[in-house]
N, C-alpha and C positions, 0 to 999 in steps of 0.2 A: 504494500500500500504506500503508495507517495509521502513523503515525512510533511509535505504541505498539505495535505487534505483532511479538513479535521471532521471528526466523528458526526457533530449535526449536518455538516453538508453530505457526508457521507449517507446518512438516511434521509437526505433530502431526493436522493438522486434514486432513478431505477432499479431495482433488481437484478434487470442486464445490463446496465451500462454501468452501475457501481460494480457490480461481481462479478462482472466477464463471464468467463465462462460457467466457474461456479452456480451464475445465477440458475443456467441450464439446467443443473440437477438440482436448486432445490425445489421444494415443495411451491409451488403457488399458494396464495393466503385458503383456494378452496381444501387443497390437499389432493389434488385430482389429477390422476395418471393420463390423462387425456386433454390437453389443453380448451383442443377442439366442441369437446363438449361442454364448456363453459363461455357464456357470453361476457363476461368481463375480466382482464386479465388484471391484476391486481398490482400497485405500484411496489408494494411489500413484497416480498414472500419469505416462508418460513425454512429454514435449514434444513436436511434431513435429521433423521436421530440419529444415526449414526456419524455424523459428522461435528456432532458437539460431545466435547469432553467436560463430565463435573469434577473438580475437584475436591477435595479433600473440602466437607461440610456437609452442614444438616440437610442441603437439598440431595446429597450423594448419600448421604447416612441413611434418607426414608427409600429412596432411589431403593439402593441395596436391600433394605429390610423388606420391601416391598417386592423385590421381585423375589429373592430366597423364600418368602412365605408362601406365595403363591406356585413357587415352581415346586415346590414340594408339598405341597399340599393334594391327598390322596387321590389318582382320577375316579377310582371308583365312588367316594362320599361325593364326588362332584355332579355326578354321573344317576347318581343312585332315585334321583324323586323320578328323572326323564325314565330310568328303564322301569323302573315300580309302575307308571301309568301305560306303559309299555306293553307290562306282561311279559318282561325280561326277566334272565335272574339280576339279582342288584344286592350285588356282594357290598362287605364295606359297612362303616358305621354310617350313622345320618349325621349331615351337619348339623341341624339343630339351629331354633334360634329362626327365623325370617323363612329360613331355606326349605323349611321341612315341608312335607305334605297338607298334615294335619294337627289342629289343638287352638288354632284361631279363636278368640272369644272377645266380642267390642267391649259384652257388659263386662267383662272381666277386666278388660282391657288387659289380655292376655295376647300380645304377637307371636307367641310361637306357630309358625305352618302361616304367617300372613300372605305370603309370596311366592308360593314355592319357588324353588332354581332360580330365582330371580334375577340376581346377580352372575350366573355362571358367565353369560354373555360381556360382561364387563371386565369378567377372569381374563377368561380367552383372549380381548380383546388387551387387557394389562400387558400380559406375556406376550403376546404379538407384537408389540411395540418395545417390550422390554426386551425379545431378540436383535428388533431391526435396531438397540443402540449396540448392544452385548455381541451380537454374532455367536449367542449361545448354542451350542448344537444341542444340548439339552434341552433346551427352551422348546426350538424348534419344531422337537420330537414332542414336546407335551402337547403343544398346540397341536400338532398334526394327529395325535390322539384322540385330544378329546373334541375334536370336528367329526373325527370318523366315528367316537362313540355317542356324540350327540348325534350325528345322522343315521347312524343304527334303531334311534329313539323315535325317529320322524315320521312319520305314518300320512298317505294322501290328504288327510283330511285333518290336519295335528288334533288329534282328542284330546293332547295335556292340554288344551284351552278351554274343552269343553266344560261350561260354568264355574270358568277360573275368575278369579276376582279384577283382574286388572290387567287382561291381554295387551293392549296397547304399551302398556308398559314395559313388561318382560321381555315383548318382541324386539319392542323400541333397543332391548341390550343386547340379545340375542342376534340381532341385524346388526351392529356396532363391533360385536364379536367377530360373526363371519366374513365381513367384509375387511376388517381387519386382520384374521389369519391370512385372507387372499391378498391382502394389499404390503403387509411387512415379514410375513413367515411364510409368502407362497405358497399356501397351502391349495394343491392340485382340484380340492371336492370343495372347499367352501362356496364361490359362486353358484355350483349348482344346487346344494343344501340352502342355502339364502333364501336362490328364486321359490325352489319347493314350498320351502317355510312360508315365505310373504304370499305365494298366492293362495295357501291352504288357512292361513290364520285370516283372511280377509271374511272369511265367514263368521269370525268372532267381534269383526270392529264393527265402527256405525259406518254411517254413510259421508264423515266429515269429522273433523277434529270438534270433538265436544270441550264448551267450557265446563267447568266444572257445578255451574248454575243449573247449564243443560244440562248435564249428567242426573241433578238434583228432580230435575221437571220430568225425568223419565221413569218406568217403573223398575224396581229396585229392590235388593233383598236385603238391604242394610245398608245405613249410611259408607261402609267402608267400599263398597262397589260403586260409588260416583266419584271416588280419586284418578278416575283411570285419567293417566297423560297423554292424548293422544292428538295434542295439540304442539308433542316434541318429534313425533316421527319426519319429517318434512328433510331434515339435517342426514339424518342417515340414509332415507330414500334417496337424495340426492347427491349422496357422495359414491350408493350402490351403480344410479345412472352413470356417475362419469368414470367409474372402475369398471363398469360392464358393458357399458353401450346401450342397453335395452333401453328404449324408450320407455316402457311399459315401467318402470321405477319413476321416472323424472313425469310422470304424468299422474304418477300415485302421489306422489311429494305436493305438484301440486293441490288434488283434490287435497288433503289434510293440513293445509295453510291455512291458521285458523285468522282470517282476513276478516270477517264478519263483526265479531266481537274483540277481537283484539289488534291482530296489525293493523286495519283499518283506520279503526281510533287514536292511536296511539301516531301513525304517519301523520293525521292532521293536528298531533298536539295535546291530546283528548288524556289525561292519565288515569287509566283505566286500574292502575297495579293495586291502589288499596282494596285489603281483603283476601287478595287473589295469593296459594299457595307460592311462596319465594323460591324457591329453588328452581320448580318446573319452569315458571314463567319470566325468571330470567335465561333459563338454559334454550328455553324457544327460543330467546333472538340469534342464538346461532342457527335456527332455521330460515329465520330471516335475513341471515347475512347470508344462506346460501343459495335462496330464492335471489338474492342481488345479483350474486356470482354466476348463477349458471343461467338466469332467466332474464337478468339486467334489467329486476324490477326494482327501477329506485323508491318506490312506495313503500318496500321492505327495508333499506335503507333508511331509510328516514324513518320507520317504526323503530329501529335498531338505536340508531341513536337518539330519536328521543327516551326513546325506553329506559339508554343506555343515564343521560342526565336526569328523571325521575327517579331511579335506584340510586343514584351519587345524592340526591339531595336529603335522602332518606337514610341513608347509610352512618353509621358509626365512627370515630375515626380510626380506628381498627381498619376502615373498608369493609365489615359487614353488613351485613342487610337482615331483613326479615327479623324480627322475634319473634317465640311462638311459631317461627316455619309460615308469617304470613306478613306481605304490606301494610301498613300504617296509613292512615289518612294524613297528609301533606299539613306543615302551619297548624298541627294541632298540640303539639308536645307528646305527642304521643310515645315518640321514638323514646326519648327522654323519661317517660313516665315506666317503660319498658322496664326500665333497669329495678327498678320496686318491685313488680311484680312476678315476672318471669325470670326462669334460670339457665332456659333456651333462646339463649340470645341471637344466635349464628349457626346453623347448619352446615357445620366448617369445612370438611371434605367434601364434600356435594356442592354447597353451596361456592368455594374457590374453583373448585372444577367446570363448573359454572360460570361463574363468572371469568377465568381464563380464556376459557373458550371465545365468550363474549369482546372480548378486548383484545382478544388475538386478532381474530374477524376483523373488528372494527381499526385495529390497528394498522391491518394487511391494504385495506382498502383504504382506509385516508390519510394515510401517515400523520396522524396528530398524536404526539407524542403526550398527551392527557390520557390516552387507553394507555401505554405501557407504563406510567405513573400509577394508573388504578391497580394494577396487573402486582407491580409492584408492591403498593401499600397490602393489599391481599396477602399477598406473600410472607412478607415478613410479618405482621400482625397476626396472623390467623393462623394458615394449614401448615409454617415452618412447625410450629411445636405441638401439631398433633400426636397423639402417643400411635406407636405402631400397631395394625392388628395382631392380635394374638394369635394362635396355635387354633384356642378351640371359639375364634370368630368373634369373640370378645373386643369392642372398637370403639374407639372415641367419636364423638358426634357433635354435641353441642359446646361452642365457646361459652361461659357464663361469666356476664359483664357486669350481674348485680352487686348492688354493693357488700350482697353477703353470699358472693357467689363461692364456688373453689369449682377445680377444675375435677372431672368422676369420668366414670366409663358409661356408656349405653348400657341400659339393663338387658337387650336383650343383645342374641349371639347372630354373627353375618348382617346386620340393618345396610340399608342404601349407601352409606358410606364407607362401608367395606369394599365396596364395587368399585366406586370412583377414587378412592385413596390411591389404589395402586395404578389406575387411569393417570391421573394426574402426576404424582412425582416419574411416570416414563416419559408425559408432558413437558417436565423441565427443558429436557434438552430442546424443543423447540417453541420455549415460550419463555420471552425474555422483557426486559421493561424496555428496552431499545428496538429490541426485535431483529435488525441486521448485526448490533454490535454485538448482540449475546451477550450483554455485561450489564450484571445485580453491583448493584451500588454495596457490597455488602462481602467483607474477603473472604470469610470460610464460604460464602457463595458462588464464588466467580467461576464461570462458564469461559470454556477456552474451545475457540475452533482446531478441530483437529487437522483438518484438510488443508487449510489456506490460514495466512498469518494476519487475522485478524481477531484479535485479541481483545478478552473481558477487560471491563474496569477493574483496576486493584488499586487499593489505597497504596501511596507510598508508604515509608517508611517512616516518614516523618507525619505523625498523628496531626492530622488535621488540611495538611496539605495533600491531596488526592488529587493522584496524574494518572495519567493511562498508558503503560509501560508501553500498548500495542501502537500505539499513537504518536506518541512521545508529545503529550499538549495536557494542559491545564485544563481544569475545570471550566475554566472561564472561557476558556478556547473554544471547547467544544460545547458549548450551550448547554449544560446539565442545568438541569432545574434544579438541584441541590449543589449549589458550588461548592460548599465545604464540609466533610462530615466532622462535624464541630462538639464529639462526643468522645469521651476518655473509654478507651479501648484496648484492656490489657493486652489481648489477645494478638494486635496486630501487630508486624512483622516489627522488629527494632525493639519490641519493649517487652520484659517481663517485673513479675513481682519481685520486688526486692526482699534479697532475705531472704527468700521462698514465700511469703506472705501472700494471702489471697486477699486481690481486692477485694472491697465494701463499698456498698452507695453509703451517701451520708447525709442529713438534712442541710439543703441552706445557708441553713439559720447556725450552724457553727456541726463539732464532730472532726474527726480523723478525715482525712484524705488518705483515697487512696494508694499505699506505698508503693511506687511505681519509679522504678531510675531505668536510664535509656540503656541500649546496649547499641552496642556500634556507632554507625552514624546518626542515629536517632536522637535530634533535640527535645527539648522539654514539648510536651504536650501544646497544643494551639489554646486550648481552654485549661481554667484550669477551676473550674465550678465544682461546687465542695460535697460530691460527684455524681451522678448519675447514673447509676446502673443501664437504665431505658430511656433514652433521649429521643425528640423529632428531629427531622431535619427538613428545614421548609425551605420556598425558593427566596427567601429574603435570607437565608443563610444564617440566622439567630435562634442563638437558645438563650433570651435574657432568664436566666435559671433563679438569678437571688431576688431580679422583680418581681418574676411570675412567683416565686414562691411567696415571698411576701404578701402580695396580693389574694394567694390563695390561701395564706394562711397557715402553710405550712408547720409541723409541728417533729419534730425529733424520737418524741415519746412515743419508745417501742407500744407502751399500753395504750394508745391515742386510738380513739374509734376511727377506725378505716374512712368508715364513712363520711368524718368530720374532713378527715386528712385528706392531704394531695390538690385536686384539683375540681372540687365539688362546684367549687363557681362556676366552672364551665359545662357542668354537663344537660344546661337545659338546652334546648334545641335554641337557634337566632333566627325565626324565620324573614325571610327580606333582606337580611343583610351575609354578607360573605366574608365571611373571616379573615383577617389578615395574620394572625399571630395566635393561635389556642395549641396549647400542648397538651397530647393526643393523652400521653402516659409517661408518669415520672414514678420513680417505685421507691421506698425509704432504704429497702434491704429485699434480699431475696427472701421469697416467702414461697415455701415449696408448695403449698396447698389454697393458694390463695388465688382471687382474680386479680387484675387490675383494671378491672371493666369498669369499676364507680370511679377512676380517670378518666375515664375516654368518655369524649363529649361528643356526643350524636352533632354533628355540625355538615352544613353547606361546603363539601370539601372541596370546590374547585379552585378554588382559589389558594391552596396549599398545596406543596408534594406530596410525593409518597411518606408514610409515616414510616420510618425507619426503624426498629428495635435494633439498637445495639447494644452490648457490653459482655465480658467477660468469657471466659475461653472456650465455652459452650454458649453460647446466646442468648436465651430464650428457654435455656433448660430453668425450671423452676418459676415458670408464670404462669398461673393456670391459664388464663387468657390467649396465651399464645397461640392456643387452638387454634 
């Protein structure tokens, strides 16, 4: 790369004319094997997986956990609901937990048997993507298994649908899977297992992407049979169209654009989102950005992004959304009032998965570097300190932001976010807050091109001054909307504890600093704030730490009610106005079981960056919030 060309003009420019040839192989923003069959060719595009390397950190930490869990996890419990409805044998224990058959109960509110196999499709779909970074040969071989052992299960007519609770949904994974073994693990039978699937299961959907209103107006054998999502398939029908060519997908995607009641409204402005389940109806808009891509409906466009700013207005500074798993009515404090009552603040794996997706999309297609910002603050706030799934399915779910929140596990075993967890950290490698540069403002983070010398952001060595080695230019050079990360960081490169001592955050208002001497060429610290564990970093480049705290009130005393403490003044909603200066989360000490959600101020975040967690030699380990 020219020692003159600096990183924002660098993503100002093409795809092909910035990355030559590279650009050739990678992915277009659709992810579409066929250029041909996409009517918009996207000024972004995204990397292959296999051509981003993570390094050493927690996005490489879940990465790994994620895929070792999955690739050894048994094929036959995988296997076992599909061959049981089969009339197979169906060796193996049951997963258990969401997965199973049977023991569903609302009055109980007992989820065991909610879903069956629900997530397999999302397995497959992890692994598939988790060989094309790995070149795993075992990987390979599991995907290619359990295609051929889920297509063993398939019957003309699929009967495991037959008066299953939430067709659209399952399929919605199960098509995510297979097109994904065909698309990164070559698997020889998935396209025609797919088409099977989709034209056999069309007997179980409706005639259109139902809202969930509609689902409610129709007749029904319990309120849990009107969740079916089937206003998300549009994304995967259209990624089947341009991986297979058949019209007959790319004409299904259409009919299930749920245009009527929702992209419609939302194109003209109309914010439809309060009330409406968070997760699903944010994950539509990547139906709608693919309706852009391959139909060059700007009407979807334009639902996408406004969608895209009524979820940021509503959002936490964390970058979460939804409490309760639903939209809030706009300018009512609701968001804010949120934190009182609920301890389901953020739908954290689903709901980041979700939303990457979203801003990936939206980033591919207009280069506004505010989606790789959201992308971003996501990131580090939320799904970095998810805890990893368990062995026997056991998974983290919700962030809780309440004031008396701490961080737990889902009661039950395999939920929705078992599926998408290991989706999304194989996602890293092609989801970045810059997008061409592949570089996390953030060092145990940083992303390295393996192919071509185009290199992540890393902080120098000097705490507080951040260059980009791949670059060789300044923050300021290259238009980061965070020019300085202006937060004490034992961890980075030049500096350890002295003495052997382990950092401490400290109040304010007086307390130790902490004991930090340089090594090497390493000068003293940029800040030198009496410290912060968890700091922001905003595009005015300030942390005033001893105003804000003063202001807030801040208090030293380990016994001080949490609640009183930190940054309570910020956390009612500002509606009408746009914040120049709120800091998201500041923490007294690490607190292993704690939130730091009654910090974080439900705020208007466009007008700040990404919210940044940093400090100490694991990150983020020890906040329950981190979720």
């Amino acid at each position: 790369m020219p020692s003159g060309l600096t990183r924002r003009t660098f993503l100002k420019a093409t795809g092909a004319t910035a990355a030559g040839a590279y650009a050739a192989r990678a992915l277009p923003g659709w992810a579409t094997s066929d250029r041909a069959r996409v009517a918009v060719t996207t000024p972004l595009s995204t990397f292959q997986y296999g051509d981003v390397q993570l390094l050493d950190g927690p996005m490489k930490r879940q990465f790994d956990e994620n895929h070792a869990r999955f690739l050894n996890l048994d094929d036959d419990r995988l296997l076992k609901v599909f061959r049981q409805v089969a009339g197979l044998p169906a060796p193996g224990l049951d997963m258990g937990g969401w997965y199973d058959l049977s023991g569903f109960s609302l009055e109980r509110h007992d989820f065991h048997g909610f879903i069956a196999g629900h997530s397999f499709g999302q397995y497959v779909s992890a692994l598939a993507r988790a060989y094309a970074v790995t070149r795993s040969a075992d990987t390979a071989e599991k995907v290619h298994r359990l295609v051929k052992g889920y297509g063993e299960t398939l019957d003309p007519k699929a009967r495991f649908f037959a008066g299953y609770r939430l067709p659209g949904y399952t399929y919605d994974k199960l098509s995510c899977g297979l097109i994904d073994a065909h698309e990164f693990a070559h698997d020889p039978r998935a396209l025609d297992i797919h088409e099977k699937l989709t034209r056999a299961v069309l007997a179980y959907l409706p005639e259109k992407a139902l809202s969930r209103a509609e689902q409610r107006a129709r007749p029904h054998k319990d309120e849990s049979y009107t969740w079916d999502e089937t206003y998300t398939l549009p994304e995967n029908l259209f990624l089947a169209y341009q991986r297979s060519g058949k019209a007959f997908y790319r004409d299904l995607a259409k009919q299930f654009l749920e245009d009527d009641t929702y992209f419609g409204p939302l194109s003209k402005g109309q914010n439809v989102l309060p009330t409406e389940h968070a997760y699903s109806h944010v994950n539509a808009f990547s139906s709608a950005m693919q309706a852009y891509g391959t139909l060059g409906s700007e009407q979807h466009l334009r639902a996408a992004k406004n969608g895209f700013e009524m979820v940021s207005a509503q959002s936490f500074a964390t970058g979460g959304w939804g409490p309760d798993e639903a939209f809030v009515e706009p300018d009512r404090g609701m968001l804010g009032d949120s934190l009182k009552k609920t301890h389901a603040s953020f739908e954290t794996p689903c709901g980041a998965y979700g939303h990457f997706k979203m801003t990936r999309y939206l980033l591919c297609a207009t280069k506004d570097s505010r989606y790789g910002d959201s992308m971003e603050r996501v990131l580090y706030n939320t799904i970095l300190g998810a805890w990893p799934v368990q062995a026997d399915g056991t998974s983290f779910y919700y962030s809780d932001y309440a004031a008396t929140g701490k961080k737990s596990w889902h009661p039950d075993k395999w939920p929705c976010c078992s599926g998408t967890f290991p989706q999304l950290a194989a996602d890293y490698h092609i989801s970045t807050g810059d997008q061409l540069s592949v570089g996390w403002r953030g060092a145990t983070a940083d992303q390295r091109i393996a192919a071509r010398r185009i290199h992540a952001l890393r902080p120098h060595s000097r705490v507080g001054r951040a260059q980009s080695h791949g670059l060789g230019k300044r923050p300021e050079d290259l238009g980061c909307p965070v020019r300085r990360l202006r937060a004490h960081r034992s961890h980075l490169e030049g500096w350890r504890p002295a003495r052997g001592r382990v950092p401490h955050a400290s109040s304010p208002r007086g307390g130790r600093r902490p004991a930090l001497e340089p090594s090497g060429a390493a000068a003293r610290p940029a800040c030198s704030v009496r410290d912060l564990r968890v700091a922001t970093c905003f595009r005015q480049s300030r942390i005033a730490s001893r105003r804000v705290g003063r202001q807030a009130g801040w208090r030293a005393d380990r016994q001080t009610d949490r609640r009183k403490a930190g940054f309570n003044a910020a956390i009612h909603e500002h509606p009408g106005r746009k914040l120049q200066h709120v800091c998201a989360a500041e923490v007294l000490r690490r607190m292993p079981e704690r939130s730091f959600g009654s910090w974080c101020a439900p705020f208007q975040s466009s007008s700040t960056s990404a919210c940044s967690l940093m400090g100490r030699s694991r990150p983020l380990d020890g906040f329950a919030a981190r979720a």
